[in-house]
C-alpha positions as CSV (number, residue, x, y, z in Angstrom):
1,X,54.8,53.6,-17.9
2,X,51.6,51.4,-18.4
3,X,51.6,47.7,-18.2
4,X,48.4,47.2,-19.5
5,X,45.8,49.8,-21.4
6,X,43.9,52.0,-19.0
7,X,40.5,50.6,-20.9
8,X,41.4,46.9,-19.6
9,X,41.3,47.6,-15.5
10,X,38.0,48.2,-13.7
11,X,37.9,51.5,-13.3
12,X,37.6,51.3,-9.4
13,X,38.0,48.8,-6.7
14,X,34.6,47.7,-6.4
15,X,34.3,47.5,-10.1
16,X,36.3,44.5,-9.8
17,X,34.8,43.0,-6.3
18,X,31.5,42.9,-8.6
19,X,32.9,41.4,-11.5
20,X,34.9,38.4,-9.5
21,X,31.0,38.0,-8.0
22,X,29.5,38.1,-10.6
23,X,31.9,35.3,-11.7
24,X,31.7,33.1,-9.0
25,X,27.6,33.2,-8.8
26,X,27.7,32.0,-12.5
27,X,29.5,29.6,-11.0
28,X,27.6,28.5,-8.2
29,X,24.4,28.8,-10.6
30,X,25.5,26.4,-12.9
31,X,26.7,23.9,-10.6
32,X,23.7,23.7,-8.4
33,X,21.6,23.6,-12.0
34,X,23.3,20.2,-12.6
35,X,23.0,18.9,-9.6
36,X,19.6,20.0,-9.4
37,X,18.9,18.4,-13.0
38,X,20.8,15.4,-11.6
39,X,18.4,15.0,-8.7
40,X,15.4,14.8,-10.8
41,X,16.5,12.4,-13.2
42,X,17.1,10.3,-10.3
43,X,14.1,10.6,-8.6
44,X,12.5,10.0,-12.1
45,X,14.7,6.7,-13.0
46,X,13.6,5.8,-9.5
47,X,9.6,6.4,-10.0
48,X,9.9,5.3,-13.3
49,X,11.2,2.4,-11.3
50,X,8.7,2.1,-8.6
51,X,6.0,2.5,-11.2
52,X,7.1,-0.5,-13.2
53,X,7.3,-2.3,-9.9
54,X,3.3,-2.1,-9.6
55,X,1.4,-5.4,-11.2
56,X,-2.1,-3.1,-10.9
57,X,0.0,-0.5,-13.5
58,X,0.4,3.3,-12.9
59,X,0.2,6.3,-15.9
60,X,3.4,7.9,-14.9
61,X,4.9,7.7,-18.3
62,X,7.5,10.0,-19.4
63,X,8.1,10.4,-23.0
64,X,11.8,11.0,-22.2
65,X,12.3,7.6,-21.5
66,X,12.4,4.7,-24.0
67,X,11.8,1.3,-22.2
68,X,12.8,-2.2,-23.7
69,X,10.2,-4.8,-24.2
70,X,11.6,-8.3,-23.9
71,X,10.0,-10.3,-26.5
72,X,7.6,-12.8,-24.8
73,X,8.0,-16.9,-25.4
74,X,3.5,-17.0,-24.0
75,X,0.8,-15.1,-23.2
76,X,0.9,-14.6,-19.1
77,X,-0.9,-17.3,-17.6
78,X,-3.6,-15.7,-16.0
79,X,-4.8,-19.0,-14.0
80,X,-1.3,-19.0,-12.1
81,X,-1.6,-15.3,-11.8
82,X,-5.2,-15.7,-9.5
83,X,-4.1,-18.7,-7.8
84,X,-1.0,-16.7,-6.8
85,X,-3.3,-13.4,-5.5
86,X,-5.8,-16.4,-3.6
87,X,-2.6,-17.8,-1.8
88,X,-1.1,-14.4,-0.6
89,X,-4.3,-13.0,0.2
90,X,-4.8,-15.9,2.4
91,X,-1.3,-16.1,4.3
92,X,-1.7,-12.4,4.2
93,X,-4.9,-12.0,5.8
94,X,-3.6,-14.5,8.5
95,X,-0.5,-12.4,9.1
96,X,-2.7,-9.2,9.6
97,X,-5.0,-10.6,12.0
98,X,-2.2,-12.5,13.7
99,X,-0.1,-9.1,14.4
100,X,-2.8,-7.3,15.4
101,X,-4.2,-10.0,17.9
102,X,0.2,-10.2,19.3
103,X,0.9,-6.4,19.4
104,X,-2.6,-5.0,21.2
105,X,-2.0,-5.8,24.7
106,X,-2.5,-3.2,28.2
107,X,0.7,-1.3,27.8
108,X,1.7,-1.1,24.0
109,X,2.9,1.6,22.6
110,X,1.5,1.2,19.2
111,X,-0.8,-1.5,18.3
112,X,-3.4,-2.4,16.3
113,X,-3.2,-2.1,12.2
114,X,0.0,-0.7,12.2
115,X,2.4,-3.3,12.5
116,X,0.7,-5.3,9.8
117,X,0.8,-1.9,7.7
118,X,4.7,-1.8,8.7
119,X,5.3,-5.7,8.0
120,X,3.6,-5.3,4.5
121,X,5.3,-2.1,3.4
122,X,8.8,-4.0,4.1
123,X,7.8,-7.1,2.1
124,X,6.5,-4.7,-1.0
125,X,10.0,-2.5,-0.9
126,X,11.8,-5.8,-0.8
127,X,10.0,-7.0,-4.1
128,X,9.6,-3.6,-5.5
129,X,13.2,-3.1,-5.4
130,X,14.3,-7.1,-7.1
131,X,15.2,-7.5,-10.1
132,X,18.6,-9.9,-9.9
133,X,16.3,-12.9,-8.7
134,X,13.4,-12.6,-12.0
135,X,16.2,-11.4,-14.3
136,X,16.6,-15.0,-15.9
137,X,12.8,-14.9,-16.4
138,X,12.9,-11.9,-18.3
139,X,16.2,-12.3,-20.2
140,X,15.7,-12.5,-24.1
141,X,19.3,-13.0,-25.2
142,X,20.4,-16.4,-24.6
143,X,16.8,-17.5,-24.9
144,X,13.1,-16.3,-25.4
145,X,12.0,-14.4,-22.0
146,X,8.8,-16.0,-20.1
147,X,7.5,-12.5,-19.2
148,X,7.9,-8.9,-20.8
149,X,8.7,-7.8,-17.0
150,X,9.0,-8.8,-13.3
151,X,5.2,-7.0,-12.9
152,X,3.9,-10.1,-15.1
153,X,5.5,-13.0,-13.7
154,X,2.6,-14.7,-11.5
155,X,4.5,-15.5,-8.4
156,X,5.7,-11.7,-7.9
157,X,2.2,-10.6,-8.5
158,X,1.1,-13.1,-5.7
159,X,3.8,-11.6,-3.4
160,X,2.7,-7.6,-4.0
161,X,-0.5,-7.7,-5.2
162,X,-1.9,-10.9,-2.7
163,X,0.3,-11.1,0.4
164,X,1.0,-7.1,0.3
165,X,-1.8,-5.8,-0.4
166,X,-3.9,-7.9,2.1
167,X,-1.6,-7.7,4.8
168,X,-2.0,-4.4,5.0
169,X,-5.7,-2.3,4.8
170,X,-6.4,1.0,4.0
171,X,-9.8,1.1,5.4
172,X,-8.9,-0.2,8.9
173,X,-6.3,2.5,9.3
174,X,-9.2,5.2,9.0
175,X,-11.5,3.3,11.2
176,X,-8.7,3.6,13.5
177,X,-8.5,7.0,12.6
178,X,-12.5,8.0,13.0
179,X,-12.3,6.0,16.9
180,X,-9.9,8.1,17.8
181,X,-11.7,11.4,16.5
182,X,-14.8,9.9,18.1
183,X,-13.1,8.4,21.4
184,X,-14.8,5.2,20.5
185,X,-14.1,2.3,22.9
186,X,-12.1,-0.2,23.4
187,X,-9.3,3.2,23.0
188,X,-11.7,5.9,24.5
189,X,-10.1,8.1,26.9
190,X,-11.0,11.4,28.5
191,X,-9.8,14.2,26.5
192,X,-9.7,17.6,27.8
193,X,-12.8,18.6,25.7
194,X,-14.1,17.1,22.4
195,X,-11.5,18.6,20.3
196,X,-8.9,16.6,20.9
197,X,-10.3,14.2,18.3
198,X,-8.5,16.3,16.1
199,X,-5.1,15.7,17.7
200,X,-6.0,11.9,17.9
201,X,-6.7,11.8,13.6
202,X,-3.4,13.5,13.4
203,X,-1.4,11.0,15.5
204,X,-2.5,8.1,14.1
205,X,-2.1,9.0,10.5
206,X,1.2,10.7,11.1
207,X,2.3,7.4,12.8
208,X,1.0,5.1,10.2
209,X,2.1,7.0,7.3
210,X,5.7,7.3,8.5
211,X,5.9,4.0,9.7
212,X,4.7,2.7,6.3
213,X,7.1,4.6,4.3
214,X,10.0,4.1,6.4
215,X,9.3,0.4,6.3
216,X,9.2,0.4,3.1
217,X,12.4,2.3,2.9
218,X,14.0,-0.4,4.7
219,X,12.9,-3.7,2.6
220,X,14.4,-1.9,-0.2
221,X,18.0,-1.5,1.8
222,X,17.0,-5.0,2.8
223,X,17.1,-6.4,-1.3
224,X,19.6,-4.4,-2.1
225,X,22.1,-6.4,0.3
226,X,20.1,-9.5,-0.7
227,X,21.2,-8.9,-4.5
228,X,24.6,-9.3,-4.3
229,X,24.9,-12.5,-3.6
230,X,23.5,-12.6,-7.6
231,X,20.9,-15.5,-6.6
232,X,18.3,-15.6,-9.4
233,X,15.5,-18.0,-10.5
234,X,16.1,-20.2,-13.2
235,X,13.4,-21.0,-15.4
236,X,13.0,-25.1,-13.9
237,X,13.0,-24.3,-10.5
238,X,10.5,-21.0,-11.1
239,X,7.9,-23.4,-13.0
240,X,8.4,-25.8,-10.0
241,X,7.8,-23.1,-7.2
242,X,5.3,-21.5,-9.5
243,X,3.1,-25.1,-9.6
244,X,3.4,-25.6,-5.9
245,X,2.2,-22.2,-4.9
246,X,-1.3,-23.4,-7.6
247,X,-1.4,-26.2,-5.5
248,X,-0.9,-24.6,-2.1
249,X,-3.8,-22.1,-3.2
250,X,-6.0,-24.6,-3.9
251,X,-5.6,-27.1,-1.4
252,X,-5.8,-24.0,1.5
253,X,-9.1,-22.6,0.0
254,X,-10.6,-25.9,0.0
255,X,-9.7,-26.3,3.5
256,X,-11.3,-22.9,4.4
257,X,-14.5,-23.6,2.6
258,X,-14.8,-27.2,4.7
259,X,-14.4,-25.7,7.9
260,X,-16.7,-22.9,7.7
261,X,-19.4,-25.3,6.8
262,X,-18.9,-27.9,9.2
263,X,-18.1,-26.0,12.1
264,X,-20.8,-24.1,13.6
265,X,-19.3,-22.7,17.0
266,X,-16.1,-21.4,18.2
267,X,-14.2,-17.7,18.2
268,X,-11.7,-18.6,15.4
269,X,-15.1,-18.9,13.1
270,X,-13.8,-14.7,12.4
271,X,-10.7,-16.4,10.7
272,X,-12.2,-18.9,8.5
273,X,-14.8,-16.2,7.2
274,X,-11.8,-13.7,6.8
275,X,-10.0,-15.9,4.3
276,X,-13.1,-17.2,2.7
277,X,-13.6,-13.6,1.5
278,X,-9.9,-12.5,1.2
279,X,-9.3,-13.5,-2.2
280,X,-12.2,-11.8,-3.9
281,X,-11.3,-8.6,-2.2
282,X,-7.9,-9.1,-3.5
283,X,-9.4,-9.9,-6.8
284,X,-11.6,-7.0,-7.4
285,X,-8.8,-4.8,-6.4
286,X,-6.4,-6.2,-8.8
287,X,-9.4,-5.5,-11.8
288,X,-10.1,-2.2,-10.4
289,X,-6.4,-1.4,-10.6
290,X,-5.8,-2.8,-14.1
291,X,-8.4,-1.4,-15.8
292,X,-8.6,2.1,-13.7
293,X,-5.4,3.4,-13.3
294,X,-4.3,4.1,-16.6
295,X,-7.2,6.3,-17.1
296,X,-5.8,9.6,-15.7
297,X,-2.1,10.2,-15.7
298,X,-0.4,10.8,-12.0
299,X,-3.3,9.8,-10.1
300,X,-4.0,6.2,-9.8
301,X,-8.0,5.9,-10.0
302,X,-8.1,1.8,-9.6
303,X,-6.1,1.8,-6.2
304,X,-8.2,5.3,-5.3
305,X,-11.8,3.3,-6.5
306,X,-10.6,0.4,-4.3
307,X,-9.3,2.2,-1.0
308,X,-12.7,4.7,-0.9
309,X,-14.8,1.8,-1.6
310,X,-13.6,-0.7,0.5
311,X,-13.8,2.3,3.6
312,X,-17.4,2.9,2.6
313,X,-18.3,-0.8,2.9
314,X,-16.3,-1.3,6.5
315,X,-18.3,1.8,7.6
316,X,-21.8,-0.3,6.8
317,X,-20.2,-3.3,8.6
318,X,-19.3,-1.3,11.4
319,X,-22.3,0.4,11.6
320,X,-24.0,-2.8,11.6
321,X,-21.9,-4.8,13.7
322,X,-21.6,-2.1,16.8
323,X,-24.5,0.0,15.8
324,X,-27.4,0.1,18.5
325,X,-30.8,-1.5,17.8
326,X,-32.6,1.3,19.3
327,X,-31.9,4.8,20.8
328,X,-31.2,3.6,23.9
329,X,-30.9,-0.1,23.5
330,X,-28.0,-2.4,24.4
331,X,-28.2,-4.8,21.6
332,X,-26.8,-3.9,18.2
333,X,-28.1,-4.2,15.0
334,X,-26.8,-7.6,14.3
335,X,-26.9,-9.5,17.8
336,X,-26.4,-13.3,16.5
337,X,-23.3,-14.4,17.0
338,X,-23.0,-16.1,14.0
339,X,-24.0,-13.6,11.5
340,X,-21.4,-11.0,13.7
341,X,-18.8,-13.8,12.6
342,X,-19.9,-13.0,9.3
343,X,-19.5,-9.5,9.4
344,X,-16.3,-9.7,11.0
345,X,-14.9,-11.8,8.6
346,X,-16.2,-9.3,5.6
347,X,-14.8,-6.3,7.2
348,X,-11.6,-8.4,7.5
349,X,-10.9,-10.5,4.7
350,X,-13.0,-8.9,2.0
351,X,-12.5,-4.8,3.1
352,X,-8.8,-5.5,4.2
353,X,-7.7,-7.0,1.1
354,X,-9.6,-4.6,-1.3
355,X,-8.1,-1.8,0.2
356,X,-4.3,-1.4,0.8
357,X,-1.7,0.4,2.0
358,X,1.7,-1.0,0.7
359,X,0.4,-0.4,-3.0
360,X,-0.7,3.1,-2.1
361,X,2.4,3.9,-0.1
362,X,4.6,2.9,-3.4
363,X,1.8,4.7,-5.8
364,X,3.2,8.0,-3.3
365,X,7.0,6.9,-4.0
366,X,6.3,6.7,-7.9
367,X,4.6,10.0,-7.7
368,X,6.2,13.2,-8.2
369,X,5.8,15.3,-4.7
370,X,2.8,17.6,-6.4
371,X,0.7,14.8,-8.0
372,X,1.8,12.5,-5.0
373,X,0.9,14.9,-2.0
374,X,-2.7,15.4,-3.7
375,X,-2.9,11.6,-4.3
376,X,-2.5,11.3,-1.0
377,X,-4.7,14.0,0.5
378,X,-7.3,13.3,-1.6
379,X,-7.3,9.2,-0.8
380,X,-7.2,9.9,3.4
381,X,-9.4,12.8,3.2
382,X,-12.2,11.1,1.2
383,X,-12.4,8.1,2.9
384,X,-12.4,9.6,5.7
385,X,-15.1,12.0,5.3
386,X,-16.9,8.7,4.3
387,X,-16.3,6.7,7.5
388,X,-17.5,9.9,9.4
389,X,-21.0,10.5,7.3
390,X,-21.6,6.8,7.8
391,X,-20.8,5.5,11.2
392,X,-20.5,8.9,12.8
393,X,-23.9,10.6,11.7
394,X,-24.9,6.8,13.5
395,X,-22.8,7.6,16.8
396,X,-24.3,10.8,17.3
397,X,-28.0,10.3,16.4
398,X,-28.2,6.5,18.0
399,X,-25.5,5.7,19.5
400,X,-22.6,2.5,19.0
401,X,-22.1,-0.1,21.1
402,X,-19.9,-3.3,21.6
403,X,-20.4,-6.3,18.9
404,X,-21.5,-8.9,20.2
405,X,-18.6,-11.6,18.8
């Protein structure tokens, strides 16, 4: 007596192993499908998120998602906006200079640009990642917002754009980069054989990258347990800080312009110059990036302009700075000291700011991994390649030696 109809049953054992695995692959398919489509919406809300962040802007744009436009009480006003990108370029130039000149020292483990790089890329996650403390500002229920989004609102701008982007510099990471390829001094060292420049690239940009992102990483964690106390700017108190950081601008830059020409002498004379030329770096870079990166969709051309740029002109500085008069002669190419105060300060305030490492390290996060990996081979590689046809096609035909400020 049959239960059920032969037809029904597998005809053999293995029959039905196959079909219970069959089953449970399905299974195992679909699940991993929705967590895999779960993941990238994620990682798109949080580009999406990054990208919005930016004040520069960055053509990431999906057409999936519909974003909500705050209607706007006034135009942005562009004079707080600049004054806000000439104070943090200032403090942030100072901050650079200041960790460098603290954390190189016989016996560090790292030193140099990178702590400034790390310092900068925690500031821009903690700002990237706010939103509680400018939501008042942008709120158009109860009243009409003062900006369409956090991006426009001068004060954040002078935070990520002026003390982010100057604290940290692109083009003085691949200087670091090329004197380690080259063995330049005050670093140089005897490698095994000449190859081991190679090895020396690798380090530093593995260390400065990583560093960079994982500091920036951590001033996100950092705002995230900031937020929840729900502290926010009111629209009063915003105005207030927004008018006193105008004022601070001012009265600073007027400062810096009086003491560089009254005071003749003296080693600081490398600091004054740096932040007379800090906010115009900052400046430029915040044009190129408005008007540039927009242009071509997952590949930020401003920033790219701005970074490859500002490594070409540090290469002439450096060339002429440390670059030997003659074949065999002592002296550089610019032996006052004066005019190597000069040069100093360029490479410093104006290269530093234009070039930056906090916006390009969030550029990277807003980035999908395709677009964002050749972003970012393209940006190190070029510049780069730059540094070495300018000041190394110098070191190997004449030769470089030590600047004379």
């Amino acid at each position: 007596m049959r239960i059920f109809p032969a037809r029904s049953l597998p005809e053999t054992v293995p029959d039905l192993y196959t079909a219970i695995w069959l089953c449970i692959l399905s299974r195992h398919r679909q699940f991993h499908g929705h967590l895999r489509r779960a993941s990238n919406q994620r990682q798109e809300l949080d580009a999406e998120s990054y990208g919005d962040a930016l004040p520069e802007d960055i053509n990431t744009y999906s057409a999936s998602h519909e974003k909500h436009v705050p209607v706007s009480r006034e135009p942005p006003h562009m004079a707080y906006t600049y004054l806000a990108i000439m104070l943090g370029s200032i403090c942030g130039v100072l901050a650079r200079k200041g960790l460098e000149l603290l954390t190189t020292y016989d016996g560090s483990y790292l030193e140099g640009v990178v702590w400034a790089n790390f310092v900068s890329c925690i500031s821009m996650g903690m700002v990237a990642e706010s939103e509680k403390i400018w939501a008042r500002l942008l709120d158009g229920t109860a009243h009409l917002a003062l900006y369409v989004s956090k991006a426009a609102v001068p004060l954040y701008v002078g935070i990520a754009t002026g003390f982010c982007g100057s604290c940290s510099s692109f083009s003085s990471l691949i200087l670091e980069a090329f004197g380690m390829a080259a063995n330049l001094p005050p670093n140089s060292a005897s490698y095994p054989t000449e190859g081991y420049g190679i090895l020396g690239v690798i380090q530093v940009l593995v260390a400065q990258l990583t560093v960079s992102v994982g500091g920036f990483r951590v001033g996100s964690h950092i705002t995230l347990g900031i937020e929840k106390s729900g502290c926010s700017f009111s629209p009063r108190a915003y105005r207030k800080a927004e008018i006193l950081c105008a004022g601070l601008a001012v009265a600073m830059y007027t400062v810096v312009v009086v003491l560089v020409a009254t005071k003749n002498d003296g080693q600081w004379r490398s600091w004054t110059f740096a932040c007379l030329f800090a906010p115009w770096g900052a400046f430029l870079r915040f044009w190129l990036s408005r008007f540039l990166n927009l242009r071509v969709k997952n590949f930020p051309v401003g920033t790219f302009v701005a970074n490859l740029g500002g490594t070409v002109l540090l290469a002439i500085l450096t060339l002429l700075a440390r670059g030997r008069s003659g074949r065999f002669s002592p002296v550089p190419i610019v032996s006052s000291v004066l005019n190597c105060h000069v040069l100093s300060g360029l490479g410093d305030g104006f290269c530093g700011c234009l070039t930056t490492v906090s916006t390009f390290i969030v550029e990277l996060c807003a980035l999908g991994k395709f677009h964002g990996y050749v972003y970012g081979m393209v940006s190190i590689w070029a510049s780069f390649v730059a540094m070495l046809l300018v000041v190394g096609s110098y070191n190997w035909t004449v030769g470089l030696v030590s600047p004379v400020c």
